[in-house]
KEPA-222145 format. One record per residue (C-alpha): x, y, z. Coordinates in pm, whole numbers, plus 50000, padded with zeros to 5 digits. Example, Ala and Ser with C-alpha at 12.3 -4.5 7.8 and 13.67 -1.06 7.14 Angstrom:
2
512304955050780;513674989450714;
! end
This chain:
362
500005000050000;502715024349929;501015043649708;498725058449927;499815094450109;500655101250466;500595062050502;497085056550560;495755019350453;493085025850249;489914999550250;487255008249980;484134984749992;481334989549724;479674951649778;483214930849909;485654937950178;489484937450099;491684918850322;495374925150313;497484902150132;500374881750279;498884878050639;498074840650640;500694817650833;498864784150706;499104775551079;496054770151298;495604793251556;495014785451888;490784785852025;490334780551701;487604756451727;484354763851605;486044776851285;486914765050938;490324762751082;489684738051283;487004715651072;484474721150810;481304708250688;481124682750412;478554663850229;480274633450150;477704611549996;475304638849848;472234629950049;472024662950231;473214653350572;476584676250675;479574654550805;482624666150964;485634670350658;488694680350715;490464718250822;491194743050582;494404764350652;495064802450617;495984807150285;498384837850174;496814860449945;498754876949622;496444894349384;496834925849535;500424922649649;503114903349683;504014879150004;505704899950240;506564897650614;503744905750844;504364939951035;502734960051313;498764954451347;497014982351189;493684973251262;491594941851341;488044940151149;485634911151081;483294912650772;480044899650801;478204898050395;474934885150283;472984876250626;469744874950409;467324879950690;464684870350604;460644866650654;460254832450487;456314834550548;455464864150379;453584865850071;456134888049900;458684850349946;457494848649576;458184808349599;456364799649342;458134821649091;460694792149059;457964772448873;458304795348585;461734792248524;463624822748417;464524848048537;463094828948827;464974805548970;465994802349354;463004821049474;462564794149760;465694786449965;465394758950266;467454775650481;466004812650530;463534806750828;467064799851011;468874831150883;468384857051251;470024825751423;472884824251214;473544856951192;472714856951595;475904831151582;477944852251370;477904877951654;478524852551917;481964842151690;482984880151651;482594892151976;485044864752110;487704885251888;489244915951969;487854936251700;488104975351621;485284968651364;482964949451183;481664960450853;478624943150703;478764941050313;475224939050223;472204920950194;471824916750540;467994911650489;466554898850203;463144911150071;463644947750221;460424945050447;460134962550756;459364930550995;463054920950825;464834950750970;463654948851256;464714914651303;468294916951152;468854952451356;468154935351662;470454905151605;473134932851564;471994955751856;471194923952107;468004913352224;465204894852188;464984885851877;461234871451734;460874860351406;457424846351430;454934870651210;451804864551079;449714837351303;451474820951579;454134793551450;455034785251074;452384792850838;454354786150455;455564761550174;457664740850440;454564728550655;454524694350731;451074693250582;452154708750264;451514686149927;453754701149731;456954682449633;458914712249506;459934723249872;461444709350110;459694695850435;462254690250714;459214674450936;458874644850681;461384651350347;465174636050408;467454645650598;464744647050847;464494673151123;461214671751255;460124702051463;462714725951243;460124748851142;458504753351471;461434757651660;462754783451399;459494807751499;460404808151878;462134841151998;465834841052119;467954863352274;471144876852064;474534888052216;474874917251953;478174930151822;480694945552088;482644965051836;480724990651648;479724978651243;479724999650963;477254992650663;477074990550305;473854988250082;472814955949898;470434952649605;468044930849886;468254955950136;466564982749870;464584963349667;462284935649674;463624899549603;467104919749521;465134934549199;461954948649226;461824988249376;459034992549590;455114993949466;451594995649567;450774963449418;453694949949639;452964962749924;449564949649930;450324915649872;453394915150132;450584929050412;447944913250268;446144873050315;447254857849982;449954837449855;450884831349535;450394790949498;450624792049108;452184819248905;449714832048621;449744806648305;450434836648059;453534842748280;454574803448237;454144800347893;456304834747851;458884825648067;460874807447789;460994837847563;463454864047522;461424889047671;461844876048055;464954862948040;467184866548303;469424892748145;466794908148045;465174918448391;468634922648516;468994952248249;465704967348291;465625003748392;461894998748461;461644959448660;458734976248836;456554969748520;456874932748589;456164935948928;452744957848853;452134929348580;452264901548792;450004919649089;447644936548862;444014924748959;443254888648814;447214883948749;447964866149083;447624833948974;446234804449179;446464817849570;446334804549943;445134822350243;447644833450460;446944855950786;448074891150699;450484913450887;451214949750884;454854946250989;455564929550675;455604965250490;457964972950227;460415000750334;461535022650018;465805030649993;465395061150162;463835045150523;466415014650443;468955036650442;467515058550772;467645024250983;470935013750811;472495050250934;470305045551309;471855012151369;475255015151221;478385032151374;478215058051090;476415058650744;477115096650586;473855113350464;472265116150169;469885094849894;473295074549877;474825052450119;478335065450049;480505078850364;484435070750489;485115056250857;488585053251023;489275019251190;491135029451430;493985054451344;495895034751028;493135024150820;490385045250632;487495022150447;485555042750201;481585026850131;480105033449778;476265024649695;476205009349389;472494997749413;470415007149131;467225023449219;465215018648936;465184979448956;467584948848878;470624937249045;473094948048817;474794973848995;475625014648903;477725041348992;477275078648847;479845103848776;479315123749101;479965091849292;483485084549112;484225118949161;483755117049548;485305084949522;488405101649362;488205126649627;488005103349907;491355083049835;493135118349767;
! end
């Protein structure tokens, strides 16, 4: 880094964090258990039951530099990137998307009724480290609803966390009861973990971060599903009582053409069309009843940027989630928000933005 004046480390994050090259020993550290270090997670016969594997070493870094001997500690950060919080039984999910194909596809994960207690255990891993910082990449909810926020932010901030919403206990695709074979059913589909769902609804306490976290804007923490901007019609259905069971069958039978495919929407200045499309009166589809739940509002970029700024150690000002913060008194990190408003997850960056940016690492 000895190009950069008055020998400041510079670390600029628009979506990654940049970790200095040359500091790995390959060694395992000691109280290192718990970590990759120490063993990983393998699925050694494919049928989706985790096994212990082996450790994975520290590994020396070179794109950015070349190996060098390690010198005096400048700073000690963690980064914590794509947390995905999210409401997995609110309408807005969008499951059934997937049956359409593209650009659908991965509309239902299995995992996301767990994702507040993982990032709950993220915490708990940090805060046994002496950090000056933590900065969180991005994404760290998923479908940029209010009920979403508020569970992430209190993860962060420590608490009582409850991720129940709608009726008491699970309510969505993953139900035991559920007939259909495109989701998986922990209760009754292998690898079996019956009560999963259930015990995923109950509230927990979580340690929250010790050192103060800095954050940076993903395309799910401004728009819903990571692509649509907010909308009336979306609103409605994330608050209101029905899921989408079946997409429309114009929507199917389009979904192979070049007008919806995934590059497509990715590119589109206007993905809000789609949205208003699909939620249009009489363009639901087939639906279920679902008990509805104000919390589950939308929250436009500007309020997602408000309770990014309101729970974060700093956040600048502005329509743009673009600031510097000094971790500690040898490193500067510099944040640009590269989220495109207008829909999509392709990101953008204007001219005044590189000019700041230029402006920042003079």
């Amino acid at each position: 880094m000895s190009g950069v004046r008055a020998g400041i480390a510079v670390l600029a994050i628009v979506a990654v964090a940049l970790g200095a090259p040359g500091c790995g020993s390959g060694a395992t550290p000691t109280g290192a258990a718990g970590s990759t270090l120490a063993v990983t997670l393998v699925d050694r016969n494919g049928d989706g039951a985790l096994e212990r594997g082996p450790a994975e070493p520290l590994r020396d870094r070179t794109e950015l530099a070349p190996r060098s001997v390690p010198g005096r500690v400048l700073a000690r950060f963690a980064q914590i990137s794509d947390a995905h919080v999210a409401d997995e039984e609110s309408p807005a999910r969008l499951e059934a998307l997937d049956r359409a194909g593209p650009p659908f596809a991965s509309a239902f994960r299995p995992q996301e009724a767990l994702a507040a207690q993982v990032l709950a255990a993220a915490t708990r891993a940090l805060d046994r480290r002496p950090l000056d910082a933590v900065v969180e990449t991005g994404d760290l909810v998923d479908g940029a609803q209010a009920d979403e926020y508020a569970m992430a932010l209190a993860t962060l901030a420590g608490g009582r966390v409850d991720p129940d919403t709608g009726r008491p206990g699970y309510e969505g695709v993953q139900s035991a009861g559920a007939s259909d074979p495109v989701y998986y059913r922990p209760d009754v589909d292998a690898p079996r973990h019956p009560g999963l769902m259930t015990a995923a609804q109950r509230p927990f306490r979580a340690p929250g971060l010790r050192a103060p976290w800095y954050p940076v804007a993903g395309n799910h923490d401004l728009l819903v599903a990571g692509i649509l901007p907010r909308s009336r019609p979306l609103d409605a259905l994330a608050t209101g009582s029905r899921r989408i069971v079946e997409p429309p069958r114009d929507l199917r039978l389009q979904s192979a053409g070049r007008d919806l495919s995934a590059a497509a929407l990715d590119r589109r200045p206007k993905a809000a069309r789609l949205a208003d499309s699909l939620l249009r009166e009489g363009r639901l589809g087939q639906t279920a009843r679902v008990a509805p739940d104000p919390r589950r509002a939308l929250v436009d970029p500007a309020g997602a940027l408000a309770l990014l700024r309101g729970a974060g150690a700093r956040g600048g000002h502005g329509p743009r989630l673009d600031y510097t913060f000094d971790i500690g008194t040898g490193v500067r990190g510099i944040v640009l928000d590269a989220v495109s408003r207008s829909g999509g997850s392709g990101g953008t960056l204007s001219a005044g933005q590189l000019a700041w940016l230029a402006r920042a690492l003079r």
